[in-house]
Biopython code that builds the backbone (N, CA, C, O; Angstrom):
import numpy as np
from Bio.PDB.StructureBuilder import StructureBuilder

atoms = [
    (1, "UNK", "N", (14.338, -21.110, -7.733)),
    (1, "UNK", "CA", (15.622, -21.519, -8.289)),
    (1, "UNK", "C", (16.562, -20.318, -8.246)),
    (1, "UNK", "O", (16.093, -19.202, -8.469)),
    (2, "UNK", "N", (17.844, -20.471, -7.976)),
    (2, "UNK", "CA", (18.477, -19.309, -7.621)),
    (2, "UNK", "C", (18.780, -18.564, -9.149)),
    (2, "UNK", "O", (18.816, -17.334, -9.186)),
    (3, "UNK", "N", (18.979, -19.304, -10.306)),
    (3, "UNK", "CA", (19.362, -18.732, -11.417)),
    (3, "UNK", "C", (18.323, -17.680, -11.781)),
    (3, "UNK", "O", (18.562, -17.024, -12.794)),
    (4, "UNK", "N", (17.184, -17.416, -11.092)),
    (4, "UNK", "CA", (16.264, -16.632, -11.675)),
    (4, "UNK", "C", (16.248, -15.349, -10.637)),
    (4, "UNK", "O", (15.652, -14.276, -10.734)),
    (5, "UNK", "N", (17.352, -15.990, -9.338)),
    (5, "UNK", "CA", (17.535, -14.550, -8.828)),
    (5, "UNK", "C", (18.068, -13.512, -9.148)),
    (5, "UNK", "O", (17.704, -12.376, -8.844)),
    (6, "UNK", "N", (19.164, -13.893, -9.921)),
    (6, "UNK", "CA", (20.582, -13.386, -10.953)),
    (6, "UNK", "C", (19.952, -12.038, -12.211)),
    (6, "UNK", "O", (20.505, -11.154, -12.865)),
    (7, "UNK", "N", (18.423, -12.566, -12.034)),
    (7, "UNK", "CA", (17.910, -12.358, -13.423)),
    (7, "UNK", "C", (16.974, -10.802, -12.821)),
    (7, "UNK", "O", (16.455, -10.589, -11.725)),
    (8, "UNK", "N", (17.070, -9.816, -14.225)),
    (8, "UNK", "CA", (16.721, -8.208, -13.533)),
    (8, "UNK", "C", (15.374, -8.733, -13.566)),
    (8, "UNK", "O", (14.913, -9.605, -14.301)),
    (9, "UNK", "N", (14.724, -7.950, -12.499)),
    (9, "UNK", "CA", (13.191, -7.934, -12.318)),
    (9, "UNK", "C", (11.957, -7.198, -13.319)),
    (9, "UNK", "O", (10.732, -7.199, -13.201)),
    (10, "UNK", "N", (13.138, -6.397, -14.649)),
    (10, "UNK", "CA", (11.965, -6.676, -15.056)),
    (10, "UNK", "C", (12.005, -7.784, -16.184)),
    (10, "UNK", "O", (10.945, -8.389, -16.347)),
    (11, "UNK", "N", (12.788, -8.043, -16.773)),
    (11, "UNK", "CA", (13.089, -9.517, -17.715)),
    (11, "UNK", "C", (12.228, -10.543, -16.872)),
    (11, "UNK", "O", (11.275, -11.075, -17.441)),
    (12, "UNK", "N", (12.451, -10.798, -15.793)),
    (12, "UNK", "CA", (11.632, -12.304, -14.885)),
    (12, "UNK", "C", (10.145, -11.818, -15.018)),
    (12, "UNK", "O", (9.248, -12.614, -15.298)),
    (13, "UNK", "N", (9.941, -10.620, -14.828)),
    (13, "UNK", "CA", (7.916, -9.877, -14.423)),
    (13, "UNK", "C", (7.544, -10.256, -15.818)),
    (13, "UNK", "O", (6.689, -11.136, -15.913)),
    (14, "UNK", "N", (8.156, -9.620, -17.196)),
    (14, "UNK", "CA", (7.981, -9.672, -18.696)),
    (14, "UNK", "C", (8.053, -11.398, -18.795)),
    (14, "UNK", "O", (7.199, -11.808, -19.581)),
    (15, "UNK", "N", (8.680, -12.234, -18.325)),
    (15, "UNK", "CA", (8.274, -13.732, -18.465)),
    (15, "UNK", "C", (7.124, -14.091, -17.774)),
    (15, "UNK", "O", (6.295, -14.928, -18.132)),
    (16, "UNK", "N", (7.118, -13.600, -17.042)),
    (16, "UNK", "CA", (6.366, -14.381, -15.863)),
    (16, "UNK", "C", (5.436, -14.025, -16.341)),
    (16, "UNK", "O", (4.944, -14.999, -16.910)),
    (17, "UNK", "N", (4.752, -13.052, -16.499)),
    (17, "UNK", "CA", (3.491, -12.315, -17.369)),
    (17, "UNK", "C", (2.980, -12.941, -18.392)),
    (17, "UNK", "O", (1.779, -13.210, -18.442)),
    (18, "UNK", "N", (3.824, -13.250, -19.330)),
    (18, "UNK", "CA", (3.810, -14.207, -20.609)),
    (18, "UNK", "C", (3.282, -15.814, -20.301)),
    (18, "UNK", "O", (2.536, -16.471, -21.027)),
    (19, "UNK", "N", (3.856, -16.212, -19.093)),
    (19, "UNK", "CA", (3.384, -17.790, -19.234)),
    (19, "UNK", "C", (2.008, -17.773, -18.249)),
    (19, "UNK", "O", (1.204, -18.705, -18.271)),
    (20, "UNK", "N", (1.827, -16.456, -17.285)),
    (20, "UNK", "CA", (1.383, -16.531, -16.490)),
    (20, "UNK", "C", (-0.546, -16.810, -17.662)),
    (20, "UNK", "O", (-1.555, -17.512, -17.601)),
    (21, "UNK", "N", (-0.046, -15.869, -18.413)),
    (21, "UNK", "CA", (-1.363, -15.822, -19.629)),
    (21, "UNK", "C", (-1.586, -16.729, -20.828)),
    (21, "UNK", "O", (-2.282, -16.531, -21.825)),
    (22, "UNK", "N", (-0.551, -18.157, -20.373)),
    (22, "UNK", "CA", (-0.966, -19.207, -21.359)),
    (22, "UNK", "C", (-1.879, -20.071, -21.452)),
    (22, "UNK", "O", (-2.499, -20.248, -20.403)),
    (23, "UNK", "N", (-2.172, -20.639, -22.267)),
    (23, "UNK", "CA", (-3.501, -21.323, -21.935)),
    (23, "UNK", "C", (-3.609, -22.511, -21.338)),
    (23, "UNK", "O", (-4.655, -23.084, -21.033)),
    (24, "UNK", "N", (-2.009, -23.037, -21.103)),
    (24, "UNK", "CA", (-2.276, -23.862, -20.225)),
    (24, "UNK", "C", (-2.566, -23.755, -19.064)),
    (24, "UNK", "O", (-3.038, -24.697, -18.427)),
    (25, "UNK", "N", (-2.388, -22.839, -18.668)),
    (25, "UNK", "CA", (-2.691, -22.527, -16.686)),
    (25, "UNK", "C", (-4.122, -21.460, -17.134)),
    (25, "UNK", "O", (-4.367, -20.531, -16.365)),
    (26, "UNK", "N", (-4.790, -21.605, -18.071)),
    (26, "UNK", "CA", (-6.144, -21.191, -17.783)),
    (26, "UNK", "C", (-7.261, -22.572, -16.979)),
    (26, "UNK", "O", (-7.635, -23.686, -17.344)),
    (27, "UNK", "N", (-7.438, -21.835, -15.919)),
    (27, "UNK", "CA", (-8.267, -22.485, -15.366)),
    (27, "UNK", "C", (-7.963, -23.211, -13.763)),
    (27, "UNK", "O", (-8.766, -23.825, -13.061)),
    (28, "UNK", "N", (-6.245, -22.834, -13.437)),
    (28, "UNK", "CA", (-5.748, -23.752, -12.554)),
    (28, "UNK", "C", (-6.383, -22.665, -11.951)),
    (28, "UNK", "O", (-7.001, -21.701, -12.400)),
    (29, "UNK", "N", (-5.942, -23.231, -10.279)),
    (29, "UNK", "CA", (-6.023, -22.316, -9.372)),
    (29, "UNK", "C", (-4.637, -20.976, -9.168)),
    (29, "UNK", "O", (-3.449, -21.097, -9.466)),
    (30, "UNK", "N", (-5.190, -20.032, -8.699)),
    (30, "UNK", "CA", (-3.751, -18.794, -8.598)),
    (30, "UNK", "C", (-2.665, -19.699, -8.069)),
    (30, "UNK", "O", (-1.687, -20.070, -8.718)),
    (31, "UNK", "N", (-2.987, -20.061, -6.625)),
    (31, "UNK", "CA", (-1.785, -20.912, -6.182)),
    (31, "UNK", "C", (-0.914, -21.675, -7.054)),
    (31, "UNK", "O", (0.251, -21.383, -7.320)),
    (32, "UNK", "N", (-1.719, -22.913, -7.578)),
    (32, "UNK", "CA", (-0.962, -24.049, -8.674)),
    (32, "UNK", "C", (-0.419, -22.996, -9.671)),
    (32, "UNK", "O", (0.808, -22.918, -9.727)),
    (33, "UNK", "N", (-1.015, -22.320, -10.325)),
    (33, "UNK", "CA", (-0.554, -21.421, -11.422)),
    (33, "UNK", "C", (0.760, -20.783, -11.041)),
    (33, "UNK", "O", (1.664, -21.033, -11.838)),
    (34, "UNK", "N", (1.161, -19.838, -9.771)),
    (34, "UNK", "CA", (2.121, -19.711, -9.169)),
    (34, "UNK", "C", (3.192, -20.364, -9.464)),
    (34, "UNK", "O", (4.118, -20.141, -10.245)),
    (35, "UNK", "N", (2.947, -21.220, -8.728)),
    (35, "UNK", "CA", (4.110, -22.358, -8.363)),
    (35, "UNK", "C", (4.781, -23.206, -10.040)),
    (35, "UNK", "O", (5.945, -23.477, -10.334)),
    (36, "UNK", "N", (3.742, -23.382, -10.689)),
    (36, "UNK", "CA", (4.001, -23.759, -12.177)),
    (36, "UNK", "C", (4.765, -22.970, -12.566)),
    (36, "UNK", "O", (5.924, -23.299, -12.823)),
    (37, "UNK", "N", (4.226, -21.458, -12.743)),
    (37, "UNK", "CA", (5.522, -19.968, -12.957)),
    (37, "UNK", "C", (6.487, -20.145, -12.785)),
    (37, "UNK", "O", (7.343, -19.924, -13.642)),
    (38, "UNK", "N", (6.726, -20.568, -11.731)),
    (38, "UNK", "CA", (7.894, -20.060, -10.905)),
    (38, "UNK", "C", (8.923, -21.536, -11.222)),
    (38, "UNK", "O", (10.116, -21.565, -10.921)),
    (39, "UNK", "N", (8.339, -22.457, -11.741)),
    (39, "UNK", "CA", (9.284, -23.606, -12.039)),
    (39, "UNK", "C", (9.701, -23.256, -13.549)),
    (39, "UNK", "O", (10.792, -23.390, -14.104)),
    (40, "UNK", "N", (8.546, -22.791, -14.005)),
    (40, "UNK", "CA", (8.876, -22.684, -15.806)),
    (40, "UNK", "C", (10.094, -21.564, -16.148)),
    (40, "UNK", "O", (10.903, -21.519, -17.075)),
    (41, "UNK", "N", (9.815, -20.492, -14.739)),
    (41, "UNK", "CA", (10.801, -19.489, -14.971)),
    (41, "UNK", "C", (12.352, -19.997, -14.702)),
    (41, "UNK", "O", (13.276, -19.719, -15.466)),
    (42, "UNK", "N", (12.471, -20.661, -13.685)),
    (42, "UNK", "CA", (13.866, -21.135, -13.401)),
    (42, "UNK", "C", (14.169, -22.004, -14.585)),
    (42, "UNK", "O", (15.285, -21.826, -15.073)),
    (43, "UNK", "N", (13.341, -22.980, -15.193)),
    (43, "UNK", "CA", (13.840, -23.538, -16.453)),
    (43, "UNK", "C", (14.432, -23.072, -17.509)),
    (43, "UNK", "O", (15.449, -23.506, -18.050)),
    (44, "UNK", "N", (13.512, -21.807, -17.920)),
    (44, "UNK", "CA", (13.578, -20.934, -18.779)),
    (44, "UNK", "C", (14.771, -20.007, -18.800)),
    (44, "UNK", "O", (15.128, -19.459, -19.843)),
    (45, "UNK", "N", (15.320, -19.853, -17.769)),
    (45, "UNK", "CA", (16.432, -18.821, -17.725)),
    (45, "UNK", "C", (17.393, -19.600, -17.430)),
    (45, "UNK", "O", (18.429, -18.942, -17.521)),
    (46, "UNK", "N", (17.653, -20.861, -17.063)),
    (46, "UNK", "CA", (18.775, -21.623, -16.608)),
    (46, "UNK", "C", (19.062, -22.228, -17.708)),
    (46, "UNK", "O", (20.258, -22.488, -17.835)),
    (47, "UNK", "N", (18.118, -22.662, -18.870)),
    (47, "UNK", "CA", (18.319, -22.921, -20.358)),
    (47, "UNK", "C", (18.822, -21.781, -21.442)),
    (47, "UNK", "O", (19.395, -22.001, -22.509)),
    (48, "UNK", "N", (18.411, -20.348, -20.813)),
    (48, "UNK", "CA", (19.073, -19.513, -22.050)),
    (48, "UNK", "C", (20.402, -18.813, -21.632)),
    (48, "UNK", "O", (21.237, -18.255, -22.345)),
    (49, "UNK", "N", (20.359, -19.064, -19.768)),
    (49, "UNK", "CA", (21.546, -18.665, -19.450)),
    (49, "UNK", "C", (23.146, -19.906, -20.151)),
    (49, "UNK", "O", (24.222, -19.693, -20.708)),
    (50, "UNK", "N", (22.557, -20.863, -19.778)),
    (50, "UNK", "CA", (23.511, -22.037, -20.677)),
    (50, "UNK", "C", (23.656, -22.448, -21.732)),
    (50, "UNK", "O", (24.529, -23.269, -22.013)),
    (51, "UNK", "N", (22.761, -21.927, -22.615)),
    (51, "UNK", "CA", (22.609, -21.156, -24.330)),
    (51, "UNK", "C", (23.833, -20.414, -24.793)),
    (51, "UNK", "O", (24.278, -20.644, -25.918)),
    (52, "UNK", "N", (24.438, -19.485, -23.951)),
    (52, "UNK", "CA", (24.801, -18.401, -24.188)),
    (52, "UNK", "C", (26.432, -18.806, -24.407)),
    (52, "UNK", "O", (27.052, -19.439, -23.553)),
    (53, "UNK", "N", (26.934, -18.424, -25.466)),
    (53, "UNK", "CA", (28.301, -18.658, -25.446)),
    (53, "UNK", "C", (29.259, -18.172, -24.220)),
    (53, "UNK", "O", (29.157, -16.989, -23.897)),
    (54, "UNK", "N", (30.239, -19.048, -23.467)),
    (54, "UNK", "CA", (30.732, -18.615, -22.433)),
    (54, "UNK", "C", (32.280, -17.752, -22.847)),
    (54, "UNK", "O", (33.145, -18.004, -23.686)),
    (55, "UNK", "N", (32.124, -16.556, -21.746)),
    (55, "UNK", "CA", (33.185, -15.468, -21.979)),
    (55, "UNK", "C", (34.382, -15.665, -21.095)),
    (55, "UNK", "O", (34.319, -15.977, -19.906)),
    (56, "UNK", "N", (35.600, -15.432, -21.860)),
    (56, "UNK", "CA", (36.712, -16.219, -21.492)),
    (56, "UNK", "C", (37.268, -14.830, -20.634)),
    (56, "UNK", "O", (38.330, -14.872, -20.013)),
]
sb = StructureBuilder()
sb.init_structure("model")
sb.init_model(0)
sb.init_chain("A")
sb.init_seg("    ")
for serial, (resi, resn, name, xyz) in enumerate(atoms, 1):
    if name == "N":
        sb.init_residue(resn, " ", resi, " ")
    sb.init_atom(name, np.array(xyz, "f"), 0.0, 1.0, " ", f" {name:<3s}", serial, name[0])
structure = sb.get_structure()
C-alpha cells in the first residue's frame, strides 16, 4: 500500500515487529505471515494517518 511508503522505516520495522510477534500469526507459514504484515501495516497507518487532525 503506498501510504506505508510515506512512512520512516523505522516506525513501519517497530510495527511490523510488533504484529509480526502476535499470536495470531503464530504458527502460519513466513510467507502467509508476510503478506498478513504487510496488509495490517497499510491498514494501520492509513487509519492513524486519517486520525490525525488535518493542517490548513
Amino acid at each position: 500500500m503506498s501510504v506505508v511508503k510515506n512512512i520512516s522505516a523505522e516506525a513501519r520495522d517497530a510495527k511490523k515487529q510488533e504484529l509480526l510477534a502476535s499470536d495470531a500469526l503464530k504458527g502460519k507459514p513466513a510467507d502467509m505471515a508476510e503478506k498478513i504484515v504487510e496488509g495490517q501495516l497499510g491498514k494501520y497507518f492509513a487509519e492513524a494517518l486519517f486520525a490525525r487532525p488535518a493542517i490548513h
